[in-house]
KOLGU-4560 file (N, C-alpha, C; in nm, 3 decimals, padded with zeros to 5 digits):
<recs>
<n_xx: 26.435 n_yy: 00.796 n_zz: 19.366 ca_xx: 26.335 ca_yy: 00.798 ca_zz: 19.260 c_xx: 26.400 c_yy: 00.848 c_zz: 19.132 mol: A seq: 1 type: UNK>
<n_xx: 26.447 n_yy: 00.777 n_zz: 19.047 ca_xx: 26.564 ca_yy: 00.811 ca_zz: 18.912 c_xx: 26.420 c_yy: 00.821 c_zz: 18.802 mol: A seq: 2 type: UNK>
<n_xx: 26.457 n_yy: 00.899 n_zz: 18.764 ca_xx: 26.329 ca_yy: 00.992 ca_zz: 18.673 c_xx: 26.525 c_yy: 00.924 c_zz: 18.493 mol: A seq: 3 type: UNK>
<n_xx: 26.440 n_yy: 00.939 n_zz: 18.426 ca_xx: 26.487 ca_yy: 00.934 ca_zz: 18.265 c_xx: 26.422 c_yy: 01.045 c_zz: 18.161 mol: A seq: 4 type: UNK>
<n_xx: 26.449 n_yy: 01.143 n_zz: 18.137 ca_xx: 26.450 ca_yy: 01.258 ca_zz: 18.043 c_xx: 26.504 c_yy: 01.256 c_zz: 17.899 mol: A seq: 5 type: UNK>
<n_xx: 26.401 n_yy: 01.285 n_zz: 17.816 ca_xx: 26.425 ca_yy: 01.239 ca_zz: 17.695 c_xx: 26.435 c_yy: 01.385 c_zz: 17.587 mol: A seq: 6 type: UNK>
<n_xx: 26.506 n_yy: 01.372 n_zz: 17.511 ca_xx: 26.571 ca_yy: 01.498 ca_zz: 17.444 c_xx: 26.587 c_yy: 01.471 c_zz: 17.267 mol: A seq: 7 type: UNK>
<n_xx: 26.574 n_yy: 01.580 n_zz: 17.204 ca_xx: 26.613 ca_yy: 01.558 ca_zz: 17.033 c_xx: 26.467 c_yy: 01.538 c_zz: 16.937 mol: A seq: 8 type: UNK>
<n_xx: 26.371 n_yy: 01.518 n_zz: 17.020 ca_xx: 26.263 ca_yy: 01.500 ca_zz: 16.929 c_xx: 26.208 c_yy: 01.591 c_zz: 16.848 mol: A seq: 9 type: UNK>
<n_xx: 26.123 n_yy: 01.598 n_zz: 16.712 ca_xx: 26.118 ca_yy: 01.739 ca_zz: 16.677 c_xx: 26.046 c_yy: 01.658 c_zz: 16.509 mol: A seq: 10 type: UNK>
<n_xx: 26.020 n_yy: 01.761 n_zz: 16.450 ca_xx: 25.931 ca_yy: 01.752 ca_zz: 16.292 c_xx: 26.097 c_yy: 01.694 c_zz: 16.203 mol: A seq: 11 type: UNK>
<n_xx: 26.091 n_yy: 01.634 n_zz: 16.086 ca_xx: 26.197 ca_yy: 01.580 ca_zz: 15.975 c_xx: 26.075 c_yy: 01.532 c_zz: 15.889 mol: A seq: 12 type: UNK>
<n_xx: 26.099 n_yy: 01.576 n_zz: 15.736 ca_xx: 26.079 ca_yy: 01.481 ca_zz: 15.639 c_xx: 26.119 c_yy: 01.358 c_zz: 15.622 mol: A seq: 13 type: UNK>
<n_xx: 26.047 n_yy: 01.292 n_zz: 15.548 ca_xx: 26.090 ca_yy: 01.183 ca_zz: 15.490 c_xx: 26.194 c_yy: 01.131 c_zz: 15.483 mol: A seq: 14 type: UNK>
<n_xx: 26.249 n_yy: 01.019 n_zz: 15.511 ca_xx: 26.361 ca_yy: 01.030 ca_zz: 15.425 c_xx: 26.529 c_yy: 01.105 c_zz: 15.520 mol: A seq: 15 type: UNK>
<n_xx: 26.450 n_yy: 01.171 n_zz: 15.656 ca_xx: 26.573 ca_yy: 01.233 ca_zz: 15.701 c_xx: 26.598 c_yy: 01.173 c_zz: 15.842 mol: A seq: 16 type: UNK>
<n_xx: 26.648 n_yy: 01.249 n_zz: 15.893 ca_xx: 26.751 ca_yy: 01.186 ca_zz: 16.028 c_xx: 26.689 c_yy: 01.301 c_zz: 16.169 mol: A seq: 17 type: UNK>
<n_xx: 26.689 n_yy: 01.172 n_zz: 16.291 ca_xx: 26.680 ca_yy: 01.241 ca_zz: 16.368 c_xx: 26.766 c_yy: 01.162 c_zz: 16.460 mol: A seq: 18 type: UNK>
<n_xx: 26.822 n_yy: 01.251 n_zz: 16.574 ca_xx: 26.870 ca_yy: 01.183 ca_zz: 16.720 c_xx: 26.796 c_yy: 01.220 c_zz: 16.854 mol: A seq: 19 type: UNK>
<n_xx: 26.774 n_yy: 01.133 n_zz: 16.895 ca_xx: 26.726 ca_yy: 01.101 ca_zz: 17.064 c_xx: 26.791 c_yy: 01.083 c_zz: 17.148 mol: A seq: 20 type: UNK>
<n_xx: 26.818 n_yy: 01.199 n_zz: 17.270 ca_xx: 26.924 ca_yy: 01.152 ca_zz: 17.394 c_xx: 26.799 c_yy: 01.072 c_zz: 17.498 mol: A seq: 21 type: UNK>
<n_xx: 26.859 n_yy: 01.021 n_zz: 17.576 ca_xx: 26.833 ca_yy: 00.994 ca_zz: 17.703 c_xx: 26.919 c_yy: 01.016 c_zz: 17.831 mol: A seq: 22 type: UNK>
<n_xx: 26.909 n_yy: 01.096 n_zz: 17.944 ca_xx: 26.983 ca_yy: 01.129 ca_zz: 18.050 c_xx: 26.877 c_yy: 01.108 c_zz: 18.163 mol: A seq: 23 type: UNK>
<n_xx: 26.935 n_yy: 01.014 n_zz: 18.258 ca_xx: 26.917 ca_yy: 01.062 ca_zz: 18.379 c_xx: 26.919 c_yy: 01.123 c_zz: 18.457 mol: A seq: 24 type: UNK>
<n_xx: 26.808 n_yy: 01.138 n_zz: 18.558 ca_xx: 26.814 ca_yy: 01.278 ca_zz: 18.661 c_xx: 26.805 c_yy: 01.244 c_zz: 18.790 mol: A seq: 25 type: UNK>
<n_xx: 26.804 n_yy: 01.303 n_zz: 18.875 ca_xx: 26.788 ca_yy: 01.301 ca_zz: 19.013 c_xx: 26.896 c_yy: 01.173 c_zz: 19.053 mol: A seq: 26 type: UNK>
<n_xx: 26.827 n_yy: 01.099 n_zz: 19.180 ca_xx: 26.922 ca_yy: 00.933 ca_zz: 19.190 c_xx: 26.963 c_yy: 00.880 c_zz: 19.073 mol: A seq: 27 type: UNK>
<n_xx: 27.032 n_yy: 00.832 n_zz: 19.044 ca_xx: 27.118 ca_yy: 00.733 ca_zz: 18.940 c_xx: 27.129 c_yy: 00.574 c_zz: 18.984 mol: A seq: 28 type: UNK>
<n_xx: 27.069 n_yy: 00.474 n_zz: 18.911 ca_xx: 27.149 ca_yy: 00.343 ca_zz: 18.914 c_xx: 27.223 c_yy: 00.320 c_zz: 18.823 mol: A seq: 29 type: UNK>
<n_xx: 27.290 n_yy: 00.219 n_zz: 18.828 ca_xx: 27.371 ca_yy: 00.161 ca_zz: 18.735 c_xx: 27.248 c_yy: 00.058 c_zz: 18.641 mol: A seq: 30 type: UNK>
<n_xx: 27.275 n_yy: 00.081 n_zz: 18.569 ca_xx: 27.131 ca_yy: 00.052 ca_zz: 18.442 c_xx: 27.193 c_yy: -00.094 c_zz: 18.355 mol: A seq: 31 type: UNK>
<n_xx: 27.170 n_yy: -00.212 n_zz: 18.377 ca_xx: 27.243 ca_yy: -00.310 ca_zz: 18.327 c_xx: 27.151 c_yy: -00.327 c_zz: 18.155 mol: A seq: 32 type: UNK>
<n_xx: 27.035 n_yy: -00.284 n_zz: 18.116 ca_xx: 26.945 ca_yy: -00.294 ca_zz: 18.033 c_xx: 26.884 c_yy: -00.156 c_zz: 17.996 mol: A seq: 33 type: UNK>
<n_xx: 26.900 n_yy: -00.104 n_zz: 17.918 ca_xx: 26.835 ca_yy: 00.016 ca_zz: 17.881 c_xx: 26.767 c_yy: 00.012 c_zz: 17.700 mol: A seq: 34 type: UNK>
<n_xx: 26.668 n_yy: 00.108 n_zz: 17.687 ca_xx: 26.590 ca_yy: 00.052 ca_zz: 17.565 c_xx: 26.521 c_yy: 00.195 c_zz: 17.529 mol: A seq: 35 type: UNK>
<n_xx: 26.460 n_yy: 00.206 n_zz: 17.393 ca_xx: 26.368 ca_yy: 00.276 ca_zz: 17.361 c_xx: 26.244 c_yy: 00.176 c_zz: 17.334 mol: A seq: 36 type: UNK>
<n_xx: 26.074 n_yy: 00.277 n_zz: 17.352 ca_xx: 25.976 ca_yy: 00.253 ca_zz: 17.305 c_xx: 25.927 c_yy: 00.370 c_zz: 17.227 mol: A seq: 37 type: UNK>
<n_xx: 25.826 n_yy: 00.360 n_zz: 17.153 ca_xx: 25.721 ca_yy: 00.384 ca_zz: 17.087 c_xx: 25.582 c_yy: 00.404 c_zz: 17.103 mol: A seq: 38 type: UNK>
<n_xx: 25.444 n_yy: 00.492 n_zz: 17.105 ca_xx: 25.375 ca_yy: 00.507 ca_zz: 17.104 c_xx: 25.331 c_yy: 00.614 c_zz: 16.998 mol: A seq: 39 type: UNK>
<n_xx: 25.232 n_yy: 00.579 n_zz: 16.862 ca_xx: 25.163 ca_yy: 00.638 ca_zz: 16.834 c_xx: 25.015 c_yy: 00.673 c_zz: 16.860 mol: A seq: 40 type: UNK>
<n_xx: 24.962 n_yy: 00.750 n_zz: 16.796 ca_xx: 24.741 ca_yy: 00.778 ca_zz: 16.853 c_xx: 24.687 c_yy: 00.601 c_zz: 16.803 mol: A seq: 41 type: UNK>
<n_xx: 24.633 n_yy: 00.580 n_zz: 16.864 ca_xx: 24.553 ca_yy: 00.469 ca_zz: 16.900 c_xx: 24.610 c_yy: 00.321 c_zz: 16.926 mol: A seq: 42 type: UNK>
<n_xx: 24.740 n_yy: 00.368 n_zz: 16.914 ca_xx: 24.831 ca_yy: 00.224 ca_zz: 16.883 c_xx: 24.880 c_yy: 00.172 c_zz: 17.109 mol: A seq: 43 type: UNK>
<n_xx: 24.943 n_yy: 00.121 n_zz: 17.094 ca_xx: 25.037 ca_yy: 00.006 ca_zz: 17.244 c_xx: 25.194 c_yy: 00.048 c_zz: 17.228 mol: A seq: 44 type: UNK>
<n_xx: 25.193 n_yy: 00.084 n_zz: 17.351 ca_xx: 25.337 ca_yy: 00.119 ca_zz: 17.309 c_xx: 25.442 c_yy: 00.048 c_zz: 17.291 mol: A seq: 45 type: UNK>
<n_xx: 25.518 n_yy: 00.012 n_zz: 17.149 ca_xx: 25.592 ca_yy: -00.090 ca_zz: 17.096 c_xx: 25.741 c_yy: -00.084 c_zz: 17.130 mol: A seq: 46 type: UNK>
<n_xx: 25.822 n_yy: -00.170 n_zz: 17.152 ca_xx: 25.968 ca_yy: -00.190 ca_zz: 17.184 c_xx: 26.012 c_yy: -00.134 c_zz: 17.065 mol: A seq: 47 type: UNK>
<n_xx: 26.129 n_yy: -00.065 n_zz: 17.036 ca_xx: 26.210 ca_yy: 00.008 ca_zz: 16.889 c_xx: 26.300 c_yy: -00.079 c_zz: 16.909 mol: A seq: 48 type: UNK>
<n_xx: 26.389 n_yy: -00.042 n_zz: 17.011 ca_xx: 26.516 ca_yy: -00.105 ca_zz: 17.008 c_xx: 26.601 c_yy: -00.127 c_zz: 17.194 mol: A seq: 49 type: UNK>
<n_xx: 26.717 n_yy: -00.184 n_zz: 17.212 ca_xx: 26.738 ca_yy: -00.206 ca_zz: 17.315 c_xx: 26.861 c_yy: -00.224 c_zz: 17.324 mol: A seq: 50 type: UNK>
<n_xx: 26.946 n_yy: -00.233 n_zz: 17.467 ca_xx: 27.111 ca_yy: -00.248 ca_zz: 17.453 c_xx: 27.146 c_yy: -00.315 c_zz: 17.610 mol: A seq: 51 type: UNK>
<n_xx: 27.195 n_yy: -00.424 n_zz: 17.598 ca_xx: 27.193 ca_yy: -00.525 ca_zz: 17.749 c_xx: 27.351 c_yy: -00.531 c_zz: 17.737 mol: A seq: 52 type: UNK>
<n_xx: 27.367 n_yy: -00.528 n_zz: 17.899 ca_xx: 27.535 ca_yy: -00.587 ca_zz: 17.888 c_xx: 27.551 c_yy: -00.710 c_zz: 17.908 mol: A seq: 53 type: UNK>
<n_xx: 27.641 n_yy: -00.737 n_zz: 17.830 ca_xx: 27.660 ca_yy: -00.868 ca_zz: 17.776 c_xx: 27.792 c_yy: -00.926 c_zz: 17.850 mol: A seq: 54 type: UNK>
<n_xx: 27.881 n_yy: -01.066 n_zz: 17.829 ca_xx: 27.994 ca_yy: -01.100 ca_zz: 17.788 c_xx: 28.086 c_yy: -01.014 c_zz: 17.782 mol: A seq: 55 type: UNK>
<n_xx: 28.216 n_yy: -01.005 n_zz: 17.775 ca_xx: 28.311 ca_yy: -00.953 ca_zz: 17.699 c_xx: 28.328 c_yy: -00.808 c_zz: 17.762 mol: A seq: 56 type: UNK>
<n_xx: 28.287 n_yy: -00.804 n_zz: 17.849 ca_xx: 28.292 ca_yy: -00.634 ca_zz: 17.873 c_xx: 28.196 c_yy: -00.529 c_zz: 17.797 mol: A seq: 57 type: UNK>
<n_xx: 28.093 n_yy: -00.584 n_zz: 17.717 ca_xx: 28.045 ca_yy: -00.467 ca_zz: 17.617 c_xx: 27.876 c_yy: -00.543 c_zz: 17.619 mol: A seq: 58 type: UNK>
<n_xx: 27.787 n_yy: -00.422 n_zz: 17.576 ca_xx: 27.699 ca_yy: -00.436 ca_zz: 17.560 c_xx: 27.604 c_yy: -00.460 c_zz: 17.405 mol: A seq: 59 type: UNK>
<n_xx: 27.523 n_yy: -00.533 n_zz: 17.438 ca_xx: 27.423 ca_yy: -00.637 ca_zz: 17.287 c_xx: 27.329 c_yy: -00.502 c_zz: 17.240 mol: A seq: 60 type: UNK>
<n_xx: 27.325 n_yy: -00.441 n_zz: 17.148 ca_xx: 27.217 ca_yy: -00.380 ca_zz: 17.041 c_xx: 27.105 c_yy: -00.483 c_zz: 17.006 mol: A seq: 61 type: UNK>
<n_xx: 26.967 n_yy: -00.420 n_zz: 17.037 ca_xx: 26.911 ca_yy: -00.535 ca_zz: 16.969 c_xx: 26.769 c_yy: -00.442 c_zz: 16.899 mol: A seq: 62 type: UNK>
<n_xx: 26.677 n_yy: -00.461 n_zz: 16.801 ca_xx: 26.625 ca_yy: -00.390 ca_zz: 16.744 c_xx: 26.487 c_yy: -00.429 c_zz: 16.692 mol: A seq: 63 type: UNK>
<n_xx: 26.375 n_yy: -00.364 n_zz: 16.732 ca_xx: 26.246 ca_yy: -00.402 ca_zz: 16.616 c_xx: 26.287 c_yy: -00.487 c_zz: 16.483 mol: A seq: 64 type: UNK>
<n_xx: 26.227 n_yy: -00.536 n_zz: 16.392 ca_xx: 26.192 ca_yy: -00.551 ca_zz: 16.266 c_xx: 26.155 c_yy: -00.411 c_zz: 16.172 mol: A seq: 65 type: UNK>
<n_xx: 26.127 n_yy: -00.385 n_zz: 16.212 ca_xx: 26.066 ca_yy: -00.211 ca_zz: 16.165 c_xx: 26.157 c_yy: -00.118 c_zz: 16.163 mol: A seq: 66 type: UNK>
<n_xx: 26.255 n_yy: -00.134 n_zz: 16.206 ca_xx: 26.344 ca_yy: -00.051 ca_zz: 16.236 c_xx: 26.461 c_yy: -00.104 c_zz: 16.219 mol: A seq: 67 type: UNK>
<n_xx: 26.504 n_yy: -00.222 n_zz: 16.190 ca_xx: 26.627 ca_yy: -00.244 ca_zz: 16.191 c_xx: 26.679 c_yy: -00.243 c_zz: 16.074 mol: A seq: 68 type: UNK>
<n_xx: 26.815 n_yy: -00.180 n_zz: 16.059 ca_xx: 26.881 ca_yy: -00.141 ca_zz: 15.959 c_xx: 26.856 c_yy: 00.026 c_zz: 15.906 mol: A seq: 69 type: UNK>
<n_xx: 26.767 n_yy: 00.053 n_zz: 16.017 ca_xx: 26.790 ca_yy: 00.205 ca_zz: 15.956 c_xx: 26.804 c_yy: 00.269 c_zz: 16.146 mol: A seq: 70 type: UNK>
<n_xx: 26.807 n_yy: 00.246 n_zz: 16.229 ca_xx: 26.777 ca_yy: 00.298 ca_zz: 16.376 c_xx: 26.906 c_yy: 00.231 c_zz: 16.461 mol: A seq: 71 type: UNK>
<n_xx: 26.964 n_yy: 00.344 n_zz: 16.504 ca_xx: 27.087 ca_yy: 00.260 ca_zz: 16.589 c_xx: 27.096 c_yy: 00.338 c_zz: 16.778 mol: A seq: 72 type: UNK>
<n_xx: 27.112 n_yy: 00.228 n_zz: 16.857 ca_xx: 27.108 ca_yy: 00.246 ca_zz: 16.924 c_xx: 27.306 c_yy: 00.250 c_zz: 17.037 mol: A seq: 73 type: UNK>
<n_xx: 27.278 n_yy: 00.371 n_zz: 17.112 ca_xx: 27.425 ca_yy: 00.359 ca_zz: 17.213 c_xx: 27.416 c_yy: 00.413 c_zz: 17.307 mol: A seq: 74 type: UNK>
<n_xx: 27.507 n_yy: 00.402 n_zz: 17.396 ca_xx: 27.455 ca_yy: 00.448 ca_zz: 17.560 c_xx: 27.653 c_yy: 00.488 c_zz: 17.556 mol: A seq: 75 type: UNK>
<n_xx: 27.641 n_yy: 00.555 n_zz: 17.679 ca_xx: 27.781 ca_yy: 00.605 ca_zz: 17.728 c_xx: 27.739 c_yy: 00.556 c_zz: 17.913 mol: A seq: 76 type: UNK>
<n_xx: 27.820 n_yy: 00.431 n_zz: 17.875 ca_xx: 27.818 ca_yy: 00.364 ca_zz: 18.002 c_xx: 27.815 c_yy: 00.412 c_zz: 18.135 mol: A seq: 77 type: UNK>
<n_xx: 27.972 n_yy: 00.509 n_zz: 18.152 ca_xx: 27.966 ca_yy: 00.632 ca_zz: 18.243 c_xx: 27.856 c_yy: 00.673 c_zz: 18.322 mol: A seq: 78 type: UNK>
<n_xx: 27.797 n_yy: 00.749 n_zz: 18.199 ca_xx: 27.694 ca_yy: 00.860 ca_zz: 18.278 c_xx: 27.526 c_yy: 00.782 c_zz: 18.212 mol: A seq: 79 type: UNK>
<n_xx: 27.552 n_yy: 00.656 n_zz: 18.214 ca_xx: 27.441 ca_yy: 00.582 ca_zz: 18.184 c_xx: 27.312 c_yy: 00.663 c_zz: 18.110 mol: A seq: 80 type: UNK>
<n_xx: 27.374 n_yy: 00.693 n_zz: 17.977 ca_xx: 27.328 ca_yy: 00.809 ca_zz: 17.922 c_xx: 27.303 c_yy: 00.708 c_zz: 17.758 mol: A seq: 81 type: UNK>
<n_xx: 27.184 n_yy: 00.744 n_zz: 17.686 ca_xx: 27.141 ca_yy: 00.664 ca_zz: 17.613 c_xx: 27.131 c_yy: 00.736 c_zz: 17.463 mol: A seq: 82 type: UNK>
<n_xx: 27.130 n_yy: 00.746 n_zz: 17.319 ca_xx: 27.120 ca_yy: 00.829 ca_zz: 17.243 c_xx: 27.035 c_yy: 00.681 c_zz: 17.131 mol: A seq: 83 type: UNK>
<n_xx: 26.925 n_yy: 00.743 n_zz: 17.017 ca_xx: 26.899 ca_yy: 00.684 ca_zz: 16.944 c_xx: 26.893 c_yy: 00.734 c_zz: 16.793 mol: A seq: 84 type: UNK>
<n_xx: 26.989 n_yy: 00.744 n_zz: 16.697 ca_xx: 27.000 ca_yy: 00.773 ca_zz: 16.606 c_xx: 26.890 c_yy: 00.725 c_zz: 16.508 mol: A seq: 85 type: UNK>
<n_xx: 26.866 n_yy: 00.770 n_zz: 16.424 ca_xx: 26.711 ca_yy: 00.699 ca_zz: 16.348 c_xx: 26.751 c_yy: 00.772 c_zz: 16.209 mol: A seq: 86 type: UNK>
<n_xx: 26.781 n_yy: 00.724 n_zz: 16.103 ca_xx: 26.789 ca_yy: 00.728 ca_zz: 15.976 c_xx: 26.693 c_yy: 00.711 c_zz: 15.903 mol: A seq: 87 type: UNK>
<n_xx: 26.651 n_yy: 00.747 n_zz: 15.795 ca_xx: 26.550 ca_yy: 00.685 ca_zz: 15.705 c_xx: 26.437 c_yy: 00.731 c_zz: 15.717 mol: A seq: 88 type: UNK>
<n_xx: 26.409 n_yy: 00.794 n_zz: 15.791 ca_xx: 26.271 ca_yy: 00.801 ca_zz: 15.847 c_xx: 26.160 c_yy: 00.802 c_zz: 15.785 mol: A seq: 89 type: UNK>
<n_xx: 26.048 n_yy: 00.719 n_zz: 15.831 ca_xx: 25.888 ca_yy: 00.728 ca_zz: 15.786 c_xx: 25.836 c_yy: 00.790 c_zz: 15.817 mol: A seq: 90 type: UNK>
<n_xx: 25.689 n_yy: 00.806 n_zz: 15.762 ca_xx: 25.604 ca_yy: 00.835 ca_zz: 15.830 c_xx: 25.493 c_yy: 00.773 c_zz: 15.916 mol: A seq: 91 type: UNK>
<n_xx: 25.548 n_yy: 00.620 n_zz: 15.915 ca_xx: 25.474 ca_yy: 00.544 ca_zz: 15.989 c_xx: 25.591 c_yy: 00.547 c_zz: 16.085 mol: A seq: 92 type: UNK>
<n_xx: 25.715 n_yy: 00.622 n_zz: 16.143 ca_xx: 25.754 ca_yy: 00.631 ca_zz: 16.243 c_xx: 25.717 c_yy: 00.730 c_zz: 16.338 mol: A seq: 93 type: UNK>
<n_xx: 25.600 n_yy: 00.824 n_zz: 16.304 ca_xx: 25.573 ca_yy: 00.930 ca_zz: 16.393 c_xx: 25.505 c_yy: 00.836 c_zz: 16.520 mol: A seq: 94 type: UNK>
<n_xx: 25.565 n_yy: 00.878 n_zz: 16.616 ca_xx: 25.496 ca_yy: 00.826 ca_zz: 16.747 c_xx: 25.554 c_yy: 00.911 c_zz: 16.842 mol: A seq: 95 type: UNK>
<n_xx: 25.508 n_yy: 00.935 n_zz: 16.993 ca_xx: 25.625 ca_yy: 00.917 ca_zz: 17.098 c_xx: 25.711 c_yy: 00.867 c_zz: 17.138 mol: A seq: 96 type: UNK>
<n_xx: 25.860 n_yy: 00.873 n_zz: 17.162 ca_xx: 25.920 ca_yy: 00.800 ca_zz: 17.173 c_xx: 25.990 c_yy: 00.760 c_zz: 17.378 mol: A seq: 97 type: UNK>
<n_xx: 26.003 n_yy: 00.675 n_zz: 17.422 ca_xx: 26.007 ca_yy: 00.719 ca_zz: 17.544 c_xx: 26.125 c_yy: 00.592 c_zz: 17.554 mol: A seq: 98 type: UNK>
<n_xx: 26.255 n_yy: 00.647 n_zz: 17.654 ca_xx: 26.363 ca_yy: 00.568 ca_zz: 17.721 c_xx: 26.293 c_yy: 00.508 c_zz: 17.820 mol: A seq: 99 type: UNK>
<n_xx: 26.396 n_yy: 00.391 n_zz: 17.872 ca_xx: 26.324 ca_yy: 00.325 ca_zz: 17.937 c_xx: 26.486 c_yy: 00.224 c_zz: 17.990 mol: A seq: 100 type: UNK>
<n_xx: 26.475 n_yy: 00.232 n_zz: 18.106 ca_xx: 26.578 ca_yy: 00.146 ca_zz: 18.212 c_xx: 26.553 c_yy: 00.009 c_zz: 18.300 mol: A seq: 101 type: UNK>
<n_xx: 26.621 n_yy: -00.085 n_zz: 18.304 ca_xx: 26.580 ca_yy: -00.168 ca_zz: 18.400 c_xx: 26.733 c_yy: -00.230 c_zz: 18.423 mol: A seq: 102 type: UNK>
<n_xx: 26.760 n_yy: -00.287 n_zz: 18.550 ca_xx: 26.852 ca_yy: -00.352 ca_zz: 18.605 c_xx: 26.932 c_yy: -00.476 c_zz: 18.590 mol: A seq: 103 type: UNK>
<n_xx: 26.795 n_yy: -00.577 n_zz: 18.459 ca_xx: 26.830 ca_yy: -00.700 ca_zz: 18.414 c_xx: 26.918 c_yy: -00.669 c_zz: 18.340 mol: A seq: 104 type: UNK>
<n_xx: 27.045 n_yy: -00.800 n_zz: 18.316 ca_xx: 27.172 ca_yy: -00.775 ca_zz: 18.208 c_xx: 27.088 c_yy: -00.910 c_zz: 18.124 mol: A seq: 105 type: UNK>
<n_xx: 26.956 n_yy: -00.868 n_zz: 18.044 ca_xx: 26.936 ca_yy: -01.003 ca_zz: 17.987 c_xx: 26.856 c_yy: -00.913 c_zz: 17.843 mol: A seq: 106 type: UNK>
<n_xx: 26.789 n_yy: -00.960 n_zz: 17.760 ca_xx: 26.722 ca_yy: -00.901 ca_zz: 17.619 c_xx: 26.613 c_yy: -00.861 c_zz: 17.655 mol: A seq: 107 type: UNK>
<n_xx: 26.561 n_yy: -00.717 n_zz: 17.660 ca_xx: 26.465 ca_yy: -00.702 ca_zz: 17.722 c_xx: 26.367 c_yy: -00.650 c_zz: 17.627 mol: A seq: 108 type: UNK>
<n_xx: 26.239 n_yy: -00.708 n_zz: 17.574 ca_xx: 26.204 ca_yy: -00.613 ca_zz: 17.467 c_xx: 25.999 c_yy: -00.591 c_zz: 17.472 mol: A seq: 109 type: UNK>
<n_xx: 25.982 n_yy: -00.659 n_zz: 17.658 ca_xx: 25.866 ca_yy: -00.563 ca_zz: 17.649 c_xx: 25.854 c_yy: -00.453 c_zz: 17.755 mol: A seq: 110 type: UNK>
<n_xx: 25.772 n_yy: -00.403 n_zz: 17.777 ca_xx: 25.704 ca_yy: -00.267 ca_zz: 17.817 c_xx: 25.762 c_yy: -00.307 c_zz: 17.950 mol: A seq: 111 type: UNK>
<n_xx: 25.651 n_yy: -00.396 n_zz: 18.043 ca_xx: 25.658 ca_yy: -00.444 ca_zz: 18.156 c_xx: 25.797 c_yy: -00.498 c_zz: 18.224 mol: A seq: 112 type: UNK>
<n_xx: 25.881 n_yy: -00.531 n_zz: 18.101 ca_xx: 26.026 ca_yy: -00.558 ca_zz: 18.154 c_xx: 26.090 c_yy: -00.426 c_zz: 18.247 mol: A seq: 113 type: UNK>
<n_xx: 26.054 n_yy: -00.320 n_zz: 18.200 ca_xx: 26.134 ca_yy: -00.170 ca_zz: 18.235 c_xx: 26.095 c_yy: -00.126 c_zz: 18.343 mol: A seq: 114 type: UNK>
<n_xx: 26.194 n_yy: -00.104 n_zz: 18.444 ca_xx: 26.085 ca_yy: 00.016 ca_zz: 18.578 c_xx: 26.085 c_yy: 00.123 c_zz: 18.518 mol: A seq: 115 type: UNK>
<n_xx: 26.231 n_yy: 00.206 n_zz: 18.500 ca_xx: 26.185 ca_yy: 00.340 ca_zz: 18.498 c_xx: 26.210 c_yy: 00.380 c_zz: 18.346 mol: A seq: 116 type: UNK>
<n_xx: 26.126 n_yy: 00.531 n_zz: 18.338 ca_xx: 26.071 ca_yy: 00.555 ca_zz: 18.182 c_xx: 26.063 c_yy: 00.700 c_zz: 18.237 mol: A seq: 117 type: UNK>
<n_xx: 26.134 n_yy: 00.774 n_zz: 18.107 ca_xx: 26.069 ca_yy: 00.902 ca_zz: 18.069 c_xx: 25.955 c_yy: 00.944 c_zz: 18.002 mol: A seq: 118 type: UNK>
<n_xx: 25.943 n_yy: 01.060 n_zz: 17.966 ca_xx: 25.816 ca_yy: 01.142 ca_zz: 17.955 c_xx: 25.783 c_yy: 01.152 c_zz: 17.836 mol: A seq: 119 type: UNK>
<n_xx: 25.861 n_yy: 01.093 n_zz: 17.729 ca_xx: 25.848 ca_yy: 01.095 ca_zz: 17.611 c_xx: 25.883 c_yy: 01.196 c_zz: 17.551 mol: A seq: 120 type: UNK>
<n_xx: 25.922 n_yy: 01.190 n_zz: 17.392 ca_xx: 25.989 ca_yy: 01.271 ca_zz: 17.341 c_xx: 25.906 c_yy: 01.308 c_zz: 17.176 mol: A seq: 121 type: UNK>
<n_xx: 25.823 n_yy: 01.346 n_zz: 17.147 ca_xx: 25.731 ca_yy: 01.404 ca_zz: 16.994 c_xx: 25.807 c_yy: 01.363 c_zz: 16.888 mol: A seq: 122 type: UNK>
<n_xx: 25.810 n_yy: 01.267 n_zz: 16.783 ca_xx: 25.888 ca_yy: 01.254 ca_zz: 16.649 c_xx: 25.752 c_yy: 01.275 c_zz: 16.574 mol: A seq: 123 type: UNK>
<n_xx: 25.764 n_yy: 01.377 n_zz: 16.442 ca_xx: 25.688 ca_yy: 01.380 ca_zz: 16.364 c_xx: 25.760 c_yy: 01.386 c_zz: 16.184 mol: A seq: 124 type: UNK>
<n_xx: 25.685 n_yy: 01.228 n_zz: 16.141 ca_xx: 25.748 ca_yy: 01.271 ca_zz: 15.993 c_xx: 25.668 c_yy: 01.296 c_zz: 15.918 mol: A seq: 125 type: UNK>
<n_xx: 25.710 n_yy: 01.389 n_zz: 15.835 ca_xx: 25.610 ca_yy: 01.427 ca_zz: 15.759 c_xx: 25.672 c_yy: 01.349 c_zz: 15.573 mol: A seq: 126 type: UNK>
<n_xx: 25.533 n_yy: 01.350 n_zz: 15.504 ca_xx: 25.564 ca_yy: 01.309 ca_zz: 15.348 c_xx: 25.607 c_yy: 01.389 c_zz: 15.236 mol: A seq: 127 type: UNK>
</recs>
């Protein structure tokens, strides 16, 4: 039962930077697809961004509209360990943010694609 634990969340203005780990706990798979989501109050929880292994030995970044060009996503293959850097920040980025794993090596960018998911992690921006 591989549980995903999510880390780095916390209050930033406008305008500033935050990072998000993701680590696994307990059992471990080898994670061919790993991703962040999103949930704010009244909203569905939305895909941010995602990272599939690809070709070539290396793995595909792939990203919201909303987010792309300011939110970067990387994993440390190893210890199938996930981090989400987020630049720029809004305040229409306050939500929960929650990791999220699945086994497919293909673009994975809804909810239902993922088995396992952490507990979420609090981002709050303020104006």
């Amino acid at each position: 039962q591989v549980q995903l634990v999510e880390s780095g969340g916390g209050l930033v203005q406008a305008g500033g930077s935050l990072r998000l780990g993701c680590v696994p706990s307990g059992r471990t798979f080898t994670f061919n697809t790993m991703g962040w989501f999103r949930q704010a109050p009244g909203k569905v929880r939305e895909f941010v961004a995602g990272i599939s292994w690809r070709s070539r030995n290396a793995y595909e970044p792939y990203y919201a509209d909303s987010v792309k060009g300011r939110f970067t996503i990387s994993r440390d293959t190893a210890k199938n360990t996930m981090d989400l850097q987020m630049n720029s920040l809004k305040p229409a980025d306050s939500a929960v943010y929650y990791c999220a794993a699945a086994s497919t090596n293909r673009r994975l960018t809804e909810r239902y694609d993922y088995s396992y998911w952490g507990q979420g992690a609090r981002v709050t921006v303020s104006s």
